[in-house]
DRENTORKOL-3810 file (N, C-alpha, C; in nm, 4 decimals):
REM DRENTORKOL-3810
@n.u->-0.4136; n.v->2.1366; n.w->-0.9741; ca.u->-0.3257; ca.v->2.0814; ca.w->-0.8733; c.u->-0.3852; c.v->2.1036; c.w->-0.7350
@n.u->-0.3395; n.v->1.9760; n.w->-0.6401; ca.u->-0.4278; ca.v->1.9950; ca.w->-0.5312; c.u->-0.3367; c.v->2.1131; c.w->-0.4310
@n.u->-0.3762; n.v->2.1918; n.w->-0.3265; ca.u->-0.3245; ca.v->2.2486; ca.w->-0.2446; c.u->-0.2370; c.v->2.2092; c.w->-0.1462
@n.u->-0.3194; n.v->2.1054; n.w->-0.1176; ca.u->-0.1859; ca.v->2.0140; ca.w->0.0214; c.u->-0.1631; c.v->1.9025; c.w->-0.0783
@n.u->-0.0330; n.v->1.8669; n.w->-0.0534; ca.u->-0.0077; ca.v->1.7248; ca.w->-0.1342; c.u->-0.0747; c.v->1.6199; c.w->-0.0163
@n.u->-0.1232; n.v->1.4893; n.w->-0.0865; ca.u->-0.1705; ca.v->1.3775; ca.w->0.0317; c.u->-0.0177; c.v->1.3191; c.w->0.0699
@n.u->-0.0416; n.v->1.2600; n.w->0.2062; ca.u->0.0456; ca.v->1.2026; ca.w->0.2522; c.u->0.0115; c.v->1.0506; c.w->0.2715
@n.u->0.1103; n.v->0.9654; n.w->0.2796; ca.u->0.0548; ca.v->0.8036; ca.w->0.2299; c.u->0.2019; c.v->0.7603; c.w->0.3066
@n.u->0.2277; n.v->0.6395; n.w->0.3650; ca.u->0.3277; ca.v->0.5575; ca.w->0.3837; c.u->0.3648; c.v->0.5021; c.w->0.2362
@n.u->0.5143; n.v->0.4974; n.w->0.2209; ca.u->0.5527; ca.v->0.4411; ca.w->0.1269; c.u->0.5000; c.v->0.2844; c.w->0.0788
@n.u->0.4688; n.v->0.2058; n.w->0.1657; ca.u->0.4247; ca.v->0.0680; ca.w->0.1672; c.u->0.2532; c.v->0.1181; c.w->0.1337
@n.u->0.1295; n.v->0.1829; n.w->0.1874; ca.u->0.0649; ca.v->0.1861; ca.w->0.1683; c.u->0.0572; c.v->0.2445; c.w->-0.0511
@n.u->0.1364; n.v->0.3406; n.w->-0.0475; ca.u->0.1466; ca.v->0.3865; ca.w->-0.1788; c.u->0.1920; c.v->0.2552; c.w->-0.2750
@n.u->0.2375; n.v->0.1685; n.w->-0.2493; ca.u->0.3177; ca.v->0.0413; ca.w->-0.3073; c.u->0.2083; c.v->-0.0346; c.w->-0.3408
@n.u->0.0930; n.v->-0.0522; n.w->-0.2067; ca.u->-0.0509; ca.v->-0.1416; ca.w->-0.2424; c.u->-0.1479; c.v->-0.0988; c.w->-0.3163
@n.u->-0.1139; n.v->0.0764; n.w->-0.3371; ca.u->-0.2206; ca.v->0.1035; ca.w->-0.4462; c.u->-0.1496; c.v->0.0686; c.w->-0.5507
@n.u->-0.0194; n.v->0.0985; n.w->-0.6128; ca.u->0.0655; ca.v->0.0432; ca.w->-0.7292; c.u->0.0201; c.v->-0.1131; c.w->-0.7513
@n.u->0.0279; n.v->-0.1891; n.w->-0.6851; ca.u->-0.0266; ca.v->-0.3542; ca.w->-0.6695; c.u->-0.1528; c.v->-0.3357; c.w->-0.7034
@n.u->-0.2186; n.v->-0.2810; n.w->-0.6412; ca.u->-0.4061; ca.v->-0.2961; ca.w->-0.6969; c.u->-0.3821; c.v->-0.2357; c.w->-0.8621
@n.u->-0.3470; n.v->-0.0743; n.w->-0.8821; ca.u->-0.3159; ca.v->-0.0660; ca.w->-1.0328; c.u->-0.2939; c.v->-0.2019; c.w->-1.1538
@n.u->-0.1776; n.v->-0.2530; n.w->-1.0585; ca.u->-0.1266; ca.v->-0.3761; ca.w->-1.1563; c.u->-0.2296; c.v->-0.4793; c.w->-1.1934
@n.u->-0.2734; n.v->-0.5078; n.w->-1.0681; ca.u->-0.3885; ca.v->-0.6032; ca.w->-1.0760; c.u->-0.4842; c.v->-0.5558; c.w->-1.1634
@n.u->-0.5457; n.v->-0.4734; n.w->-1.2385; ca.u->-0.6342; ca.v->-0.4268; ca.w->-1.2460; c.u->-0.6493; c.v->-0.4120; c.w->-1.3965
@n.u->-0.4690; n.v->-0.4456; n.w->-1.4351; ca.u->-0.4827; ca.v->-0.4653; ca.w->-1.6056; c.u->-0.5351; c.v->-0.5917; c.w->-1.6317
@n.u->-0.6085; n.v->-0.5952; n.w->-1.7536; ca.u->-0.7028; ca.v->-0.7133; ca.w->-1.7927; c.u->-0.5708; c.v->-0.8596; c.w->-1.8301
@n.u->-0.6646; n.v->-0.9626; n.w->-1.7897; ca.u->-0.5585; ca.v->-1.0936; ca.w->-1.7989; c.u->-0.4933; c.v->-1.0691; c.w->-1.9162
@n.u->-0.5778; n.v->-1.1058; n.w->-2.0415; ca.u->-0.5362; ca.v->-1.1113; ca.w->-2.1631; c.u->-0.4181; c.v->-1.0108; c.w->-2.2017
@n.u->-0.4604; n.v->-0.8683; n.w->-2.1155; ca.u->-0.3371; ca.v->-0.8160; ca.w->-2.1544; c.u->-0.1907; c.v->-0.8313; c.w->-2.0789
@n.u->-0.2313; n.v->-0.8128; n.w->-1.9687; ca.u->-0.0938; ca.v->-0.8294; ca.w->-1.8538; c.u->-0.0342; c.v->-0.9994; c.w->-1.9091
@n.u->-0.0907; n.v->-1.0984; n.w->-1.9794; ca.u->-0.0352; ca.v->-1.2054; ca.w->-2.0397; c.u->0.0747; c.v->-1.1768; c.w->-2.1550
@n.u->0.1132; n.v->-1.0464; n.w->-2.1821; ca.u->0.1584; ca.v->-1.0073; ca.w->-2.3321; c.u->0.2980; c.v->-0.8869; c.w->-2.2966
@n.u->0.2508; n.v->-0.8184; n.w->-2.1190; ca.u->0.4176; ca.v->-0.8092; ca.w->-2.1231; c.u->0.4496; c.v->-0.8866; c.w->-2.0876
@n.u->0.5993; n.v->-0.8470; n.w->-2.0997; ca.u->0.7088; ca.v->-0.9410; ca.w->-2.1150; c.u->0.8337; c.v->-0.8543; c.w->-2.1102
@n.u->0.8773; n.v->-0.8832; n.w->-1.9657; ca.u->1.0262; ca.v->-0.8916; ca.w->-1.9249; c.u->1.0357; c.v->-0.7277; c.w->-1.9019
@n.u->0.9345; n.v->-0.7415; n.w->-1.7747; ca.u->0.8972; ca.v->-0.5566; ca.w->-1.7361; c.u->0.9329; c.v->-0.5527; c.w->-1.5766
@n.u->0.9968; n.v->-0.4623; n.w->-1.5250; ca.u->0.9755; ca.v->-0.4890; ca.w->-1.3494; c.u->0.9206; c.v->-0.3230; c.w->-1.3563
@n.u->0.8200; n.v->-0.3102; n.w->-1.2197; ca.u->0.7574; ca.v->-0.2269; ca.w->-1.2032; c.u->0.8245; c.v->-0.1296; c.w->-1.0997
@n.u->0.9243; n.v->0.0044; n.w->-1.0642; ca.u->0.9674; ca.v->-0.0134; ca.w->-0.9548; c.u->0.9535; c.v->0.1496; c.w->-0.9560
@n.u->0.8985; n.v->0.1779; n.w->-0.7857; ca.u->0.8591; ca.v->0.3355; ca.w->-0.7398; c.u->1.0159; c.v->0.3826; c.w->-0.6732
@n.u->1.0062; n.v->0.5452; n.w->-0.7743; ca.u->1.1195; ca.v->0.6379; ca.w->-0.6868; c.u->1.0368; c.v->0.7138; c.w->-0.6250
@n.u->1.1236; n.v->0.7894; n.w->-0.5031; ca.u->1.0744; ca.v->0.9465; ca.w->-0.4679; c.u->1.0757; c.v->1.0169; c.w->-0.5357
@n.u->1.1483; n.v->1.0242; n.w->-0.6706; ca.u->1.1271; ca.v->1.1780; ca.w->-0.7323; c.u->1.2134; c.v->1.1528; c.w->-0.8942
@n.u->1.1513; n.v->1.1986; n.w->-0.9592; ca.u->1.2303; ca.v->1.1733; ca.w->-1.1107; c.u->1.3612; c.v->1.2063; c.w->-1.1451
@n.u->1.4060; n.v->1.1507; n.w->-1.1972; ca.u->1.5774; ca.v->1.1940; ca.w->-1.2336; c.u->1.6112; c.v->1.2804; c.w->-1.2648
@n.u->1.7304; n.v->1.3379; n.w->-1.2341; ca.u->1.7911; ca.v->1.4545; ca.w->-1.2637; c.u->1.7665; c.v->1.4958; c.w->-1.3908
@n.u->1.7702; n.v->1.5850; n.w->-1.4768; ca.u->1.7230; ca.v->1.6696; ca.w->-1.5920; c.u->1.5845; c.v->1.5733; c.w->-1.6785
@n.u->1.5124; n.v->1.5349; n.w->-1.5928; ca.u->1.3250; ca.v->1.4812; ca.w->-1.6162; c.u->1.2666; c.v->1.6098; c.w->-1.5376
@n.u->1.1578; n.v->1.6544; n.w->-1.6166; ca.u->1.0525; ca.v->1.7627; ca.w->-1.5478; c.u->1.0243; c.v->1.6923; c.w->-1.4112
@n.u->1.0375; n.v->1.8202; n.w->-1.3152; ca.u->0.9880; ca.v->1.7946; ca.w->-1.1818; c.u->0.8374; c.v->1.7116; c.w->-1.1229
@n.u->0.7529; n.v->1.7444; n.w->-1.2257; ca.u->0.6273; ca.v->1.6726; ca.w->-1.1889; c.u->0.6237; c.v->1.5591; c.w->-1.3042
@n.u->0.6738; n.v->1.4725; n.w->-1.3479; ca.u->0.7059; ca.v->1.3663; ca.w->-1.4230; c.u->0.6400; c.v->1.2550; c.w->-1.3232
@n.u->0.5172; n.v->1.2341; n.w->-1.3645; ca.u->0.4448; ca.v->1.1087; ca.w->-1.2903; c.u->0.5102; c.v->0.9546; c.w->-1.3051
@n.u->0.5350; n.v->0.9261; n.w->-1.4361; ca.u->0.5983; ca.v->0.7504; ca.w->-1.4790; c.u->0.6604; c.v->0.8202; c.w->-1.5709
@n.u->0.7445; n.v->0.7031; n.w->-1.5978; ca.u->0.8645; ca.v->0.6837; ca.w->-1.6904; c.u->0.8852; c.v->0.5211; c.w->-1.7256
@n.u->0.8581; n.v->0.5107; n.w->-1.9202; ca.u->0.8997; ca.v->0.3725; ca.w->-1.9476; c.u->1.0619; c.v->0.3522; c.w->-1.9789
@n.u->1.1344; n.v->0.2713; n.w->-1.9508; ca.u->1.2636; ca.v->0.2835; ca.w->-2.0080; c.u->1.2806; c.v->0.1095; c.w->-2.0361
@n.u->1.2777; n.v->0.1693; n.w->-2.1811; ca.u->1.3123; ca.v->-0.0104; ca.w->-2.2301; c.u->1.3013; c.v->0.0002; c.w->-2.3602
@n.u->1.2417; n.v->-0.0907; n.w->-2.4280; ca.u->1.2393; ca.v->-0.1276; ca.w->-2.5776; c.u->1.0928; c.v->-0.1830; c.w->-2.6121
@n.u->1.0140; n.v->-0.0888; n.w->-2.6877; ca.u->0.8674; ca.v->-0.1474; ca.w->-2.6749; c.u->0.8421; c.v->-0.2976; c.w->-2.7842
@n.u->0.7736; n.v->-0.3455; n.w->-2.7269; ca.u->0.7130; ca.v->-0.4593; ca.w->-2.7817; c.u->0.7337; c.v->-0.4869; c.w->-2.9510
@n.u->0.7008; n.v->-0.3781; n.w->-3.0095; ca.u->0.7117; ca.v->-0.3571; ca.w->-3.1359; c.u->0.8069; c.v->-0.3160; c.w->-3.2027
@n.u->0.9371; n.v->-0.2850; n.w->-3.1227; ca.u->1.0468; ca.v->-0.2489; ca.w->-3.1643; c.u->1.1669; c.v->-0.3123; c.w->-3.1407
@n.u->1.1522; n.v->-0.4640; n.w->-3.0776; ca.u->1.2429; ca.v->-0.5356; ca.w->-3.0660; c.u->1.2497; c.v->-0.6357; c.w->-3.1577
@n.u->1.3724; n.v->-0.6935; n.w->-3.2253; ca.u->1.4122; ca.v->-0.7678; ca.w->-3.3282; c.u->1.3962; c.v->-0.9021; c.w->-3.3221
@n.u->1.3732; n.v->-0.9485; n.w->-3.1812; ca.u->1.3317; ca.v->-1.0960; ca.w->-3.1538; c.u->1.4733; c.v->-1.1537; c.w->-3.1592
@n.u->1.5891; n.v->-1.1012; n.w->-3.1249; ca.u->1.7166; ca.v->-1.2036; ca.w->-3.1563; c.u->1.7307; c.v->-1.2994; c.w->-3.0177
@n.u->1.7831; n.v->-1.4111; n.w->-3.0372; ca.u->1.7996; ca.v->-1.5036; ca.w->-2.9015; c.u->1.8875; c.v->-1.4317; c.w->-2.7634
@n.u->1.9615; n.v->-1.3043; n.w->-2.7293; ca.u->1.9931; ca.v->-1.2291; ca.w->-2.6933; c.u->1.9238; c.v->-1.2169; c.w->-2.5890
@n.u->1.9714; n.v->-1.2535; n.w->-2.4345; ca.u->1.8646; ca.v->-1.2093; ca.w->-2.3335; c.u->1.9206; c.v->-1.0497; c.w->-2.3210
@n.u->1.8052; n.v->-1.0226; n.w->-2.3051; ca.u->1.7616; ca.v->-0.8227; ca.w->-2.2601; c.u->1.7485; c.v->-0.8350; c.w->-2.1012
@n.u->1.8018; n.v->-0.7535; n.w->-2.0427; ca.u->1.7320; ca.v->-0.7180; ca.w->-1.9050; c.u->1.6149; c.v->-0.6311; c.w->-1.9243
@n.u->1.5631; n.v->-0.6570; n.w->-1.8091; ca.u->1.3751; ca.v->-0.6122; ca.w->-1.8227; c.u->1.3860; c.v->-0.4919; c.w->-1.8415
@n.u->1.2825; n.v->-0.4516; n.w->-1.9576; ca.u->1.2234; ca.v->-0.2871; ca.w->-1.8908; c.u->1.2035; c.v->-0.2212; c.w->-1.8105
@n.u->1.1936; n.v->-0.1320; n.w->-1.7678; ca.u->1.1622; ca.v->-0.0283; ca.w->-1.6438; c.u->1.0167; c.v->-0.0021; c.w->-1.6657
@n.u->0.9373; n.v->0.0389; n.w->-1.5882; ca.u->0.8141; ca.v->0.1776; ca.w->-1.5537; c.u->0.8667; c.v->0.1991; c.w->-1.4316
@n.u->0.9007; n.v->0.2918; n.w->-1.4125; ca.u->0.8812; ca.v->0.3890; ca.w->-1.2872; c.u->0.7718; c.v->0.4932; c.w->-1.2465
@n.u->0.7341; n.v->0.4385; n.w->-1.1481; ca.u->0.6024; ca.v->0.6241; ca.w->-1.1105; c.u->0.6931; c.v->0.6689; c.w->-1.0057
@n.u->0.6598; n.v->0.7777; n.w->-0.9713; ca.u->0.7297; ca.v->0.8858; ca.w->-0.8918; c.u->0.6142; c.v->0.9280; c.w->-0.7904
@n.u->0.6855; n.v->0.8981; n.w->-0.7198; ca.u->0.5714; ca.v->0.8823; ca.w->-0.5517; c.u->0.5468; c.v->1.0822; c.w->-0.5126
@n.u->0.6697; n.v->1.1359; n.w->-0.5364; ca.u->0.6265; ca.v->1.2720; ca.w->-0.4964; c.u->0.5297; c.v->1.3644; c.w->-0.6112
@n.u->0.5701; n.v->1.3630; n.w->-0.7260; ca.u->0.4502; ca.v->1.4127; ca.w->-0.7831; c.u->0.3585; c.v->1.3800; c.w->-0.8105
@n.u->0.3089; n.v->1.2341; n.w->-0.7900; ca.u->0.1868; ca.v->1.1385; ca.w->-0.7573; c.u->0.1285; c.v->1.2226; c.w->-0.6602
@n.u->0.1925; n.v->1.2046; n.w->-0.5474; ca.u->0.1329; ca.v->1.2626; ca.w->-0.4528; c.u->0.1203; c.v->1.4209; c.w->-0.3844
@n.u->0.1798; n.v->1.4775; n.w->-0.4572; ca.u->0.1507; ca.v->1.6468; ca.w->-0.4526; c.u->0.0421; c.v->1.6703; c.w->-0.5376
@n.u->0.0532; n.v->1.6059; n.w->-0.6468; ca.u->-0.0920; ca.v->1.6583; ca.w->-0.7555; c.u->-0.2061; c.v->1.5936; c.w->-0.7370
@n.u->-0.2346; n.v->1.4874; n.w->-0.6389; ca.u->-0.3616; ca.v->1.4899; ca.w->-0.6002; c.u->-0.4239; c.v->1.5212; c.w->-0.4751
@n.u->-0.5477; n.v->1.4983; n.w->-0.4612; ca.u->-0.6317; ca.v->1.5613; ca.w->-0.3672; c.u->-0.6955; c.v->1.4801; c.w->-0.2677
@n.u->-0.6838; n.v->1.3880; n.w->-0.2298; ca.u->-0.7416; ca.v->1.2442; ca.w->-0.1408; c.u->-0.6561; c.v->1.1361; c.w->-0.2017
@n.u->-0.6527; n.v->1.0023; n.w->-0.1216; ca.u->-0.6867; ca.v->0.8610; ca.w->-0.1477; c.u->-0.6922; c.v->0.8023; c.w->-0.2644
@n.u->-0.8051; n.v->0.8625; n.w->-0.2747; ca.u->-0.9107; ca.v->0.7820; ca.w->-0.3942; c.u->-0.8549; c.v->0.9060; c.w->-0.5296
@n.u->-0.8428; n.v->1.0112; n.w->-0.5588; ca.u->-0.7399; ca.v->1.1058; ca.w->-0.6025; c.u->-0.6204; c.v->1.0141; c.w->-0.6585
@n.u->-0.5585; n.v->0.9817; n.w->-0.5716; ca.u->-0.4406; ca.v->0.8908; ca.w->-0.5977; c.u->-0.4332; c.v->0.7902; c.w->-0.6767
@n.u->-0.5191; n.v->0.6783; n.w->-0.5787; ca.u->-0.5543; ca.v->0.5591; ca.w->-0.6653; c.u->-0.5731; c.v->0.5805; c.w->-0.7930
@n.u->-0.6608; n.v->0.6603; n.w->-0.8557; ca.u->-0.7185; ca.v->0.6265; ca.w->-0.9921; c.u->-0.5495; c.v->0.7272; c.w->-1.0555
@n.u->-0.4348; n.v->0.8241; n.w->-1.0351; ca.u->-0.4180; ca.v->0.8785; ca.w->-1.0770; c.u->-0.3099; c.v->0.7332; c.w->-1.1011
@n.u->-0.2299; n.v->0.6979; n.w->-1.0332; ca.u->-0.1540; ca.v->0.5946; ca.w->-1.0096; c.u->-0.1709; c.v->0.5038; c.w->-1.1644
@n.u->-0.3498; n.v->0.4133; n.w->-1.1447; ca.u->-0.4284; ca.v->0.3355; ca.w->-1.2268; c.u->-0.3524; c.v->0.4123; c.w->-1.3769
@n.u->-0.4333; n.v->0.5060; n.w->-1.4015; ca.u->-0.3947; ca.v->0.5752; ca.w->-1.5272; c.u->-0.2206; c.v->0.5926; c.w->-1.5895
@n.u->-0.1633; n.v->0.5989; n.w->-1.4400; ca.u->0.0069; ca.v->0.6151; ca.w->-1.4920; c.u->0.0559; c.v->0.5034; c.w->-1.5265
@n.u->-0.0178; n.v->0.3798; n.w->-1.4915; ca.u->0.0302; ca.v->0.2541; ca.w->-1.4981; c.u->0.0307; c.v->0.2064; c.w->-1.6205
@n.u->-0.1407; n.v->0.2573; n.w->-1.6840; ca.u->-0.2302; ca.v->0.2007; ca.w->-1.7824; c.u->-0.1158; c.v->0.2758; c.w->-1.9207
@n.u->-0.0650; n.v->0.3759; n.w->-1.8688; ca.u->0.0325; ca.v->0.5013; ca.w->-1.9643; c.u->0.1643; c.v->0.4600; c.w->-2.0106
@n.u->0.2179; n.v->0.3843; n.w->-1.8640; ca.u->0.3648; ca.v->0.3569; ca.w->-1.8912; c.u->0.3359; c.v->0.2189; c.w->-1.9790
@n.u->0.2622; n.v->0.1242; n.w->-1.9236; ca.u->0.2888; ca.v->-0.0131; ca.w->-1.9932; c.u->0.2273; c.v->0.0085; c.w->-2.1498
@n.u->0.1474; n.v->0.0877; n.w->-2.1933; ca.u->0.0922; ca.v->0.1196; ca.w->-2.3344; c.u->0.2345; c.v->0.1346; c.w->-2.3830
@n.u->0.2942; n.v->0.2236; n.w->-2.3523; ca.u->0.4276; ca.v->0.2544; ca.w->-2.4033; c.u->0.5339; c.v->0.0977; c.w->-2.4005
@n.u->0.5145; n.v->0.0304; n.w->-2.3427; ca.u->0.6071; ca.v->-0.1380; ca.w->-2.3437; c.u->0.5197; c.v->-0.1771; c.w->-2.4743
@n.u->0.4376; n.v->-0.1588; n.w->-2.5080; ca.u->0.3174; ca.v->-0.2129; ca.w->-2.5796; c.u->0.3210; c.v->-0.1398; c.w->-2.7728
@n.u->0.4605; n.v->-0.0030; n.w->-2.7218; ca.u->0.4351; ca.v->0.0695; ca.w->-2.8273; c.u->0.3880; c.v->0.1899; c.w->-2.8528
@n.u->0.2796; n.v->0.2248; n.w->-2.7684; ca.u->0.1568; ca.v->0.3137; ca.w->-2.8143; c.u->0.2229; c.v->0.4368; c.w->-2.7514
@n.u->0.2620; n.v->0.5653; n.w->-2.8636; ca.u->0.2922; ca.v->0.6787; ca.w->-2.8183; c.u->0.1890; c.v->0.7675; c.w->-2.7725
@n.u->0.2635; n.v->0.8862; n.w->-2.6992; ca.u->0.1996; ca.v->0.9907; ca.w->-2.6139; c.u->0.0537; c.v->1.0081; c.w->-2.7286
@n.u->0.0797; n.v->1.0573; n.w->-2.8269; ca.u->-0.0373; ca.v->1.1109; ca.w->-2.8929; c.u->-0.1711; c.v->1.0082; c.w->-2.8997
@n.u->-0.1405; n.v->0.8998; n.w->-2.9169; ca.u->-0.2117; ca.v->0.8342; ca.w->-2.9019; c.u->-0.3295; c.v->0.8223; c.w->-2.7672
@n.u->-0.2054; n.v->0.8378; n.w->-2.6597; ca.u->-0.2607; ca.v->0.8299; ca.w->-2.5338; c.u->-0.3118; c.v->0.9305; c.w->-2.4996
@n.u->-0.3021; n.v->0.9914; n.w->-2.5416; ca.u->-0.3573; ca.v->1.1557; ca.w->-2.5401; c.u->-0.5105; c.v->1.1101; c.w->-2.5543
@n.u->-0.4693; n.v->1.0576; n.w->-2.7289; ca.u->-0.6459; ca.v->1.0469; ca.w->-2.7789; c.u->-0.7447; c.v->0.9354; c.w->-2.6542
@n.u->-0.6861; n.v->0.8375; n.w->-2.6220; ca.u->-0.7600; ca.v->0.7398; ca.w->-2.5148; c.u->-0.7710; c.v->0.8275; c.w->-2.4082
@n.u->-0.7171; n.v->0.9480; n.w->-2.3806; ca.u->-0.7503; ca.v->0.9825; ca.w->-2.2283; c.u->-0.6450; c.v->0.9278; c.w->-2.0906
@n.u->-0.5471; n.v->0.8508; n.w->-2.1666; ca.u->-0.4234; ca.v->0.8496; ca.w->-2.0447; c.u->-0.3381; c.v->0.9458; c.w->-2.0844
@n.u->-0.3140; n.v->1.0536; n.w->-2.1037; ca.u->-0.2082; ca.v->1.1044; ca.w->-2.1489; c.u->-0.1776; c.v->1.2251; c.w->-2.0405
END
């Protein structure tokens, strides 16, 4: 953990979230479906304090396909322990990248252990 947390404008922290997004491959970002991406200050009440993202929805593989509209999934990242646990900028960016690459695996299905084994976990 870094010593000083970085400090970032909320809007600047939003454009690294946007570059993250951008940054998933076409083919895949073509395959969610019915996700909104949206940053808190700080994770919900009884979630561990340093809780980077959070998926809340129904993954890909676990929905029944009924004609039934769903409201979208969630990912949430959490701007304060984003930004207390890293160490620069560029610290950020890639930590952000990885939470992104973490939460939407999970829309996708793919549990922690898994992600563990790829190295987002």
């Amino acid at each position: 953990m870094a010593g000083v947390p970085v400090e970032m404008s909320p809007e600047d922290f939003d454009a690294l979230v946007d570059t993250a997004l951008d940054q998933i491959p076409e083919a895949l970002a073509r395959l969610v479906s019915n996700v909104v991406v949206l940053v808190e200050d700080e994770p919900p009440e009884g979630e561990p304090d340093d809780l980077l993202g959070l998926y809340d929805g129904v993954a890909l593989t676990e929905r029944d396909g009924g004609l039934m509209p769903q409201l979208p999934d969630r990912i949430f990242l959490f701007r304060g322990p984003l930004l207390d646990m890293c160490e620069d900028a560029e610290d950020l960016a890639e930590e952000i990248r990885i939470t992104v690459v973490h939460e939407v695996a999970h829309h996708f299905g793919i549990d922690d252990d898994r992600l563990h084994e790829l190295g987002y976990a």
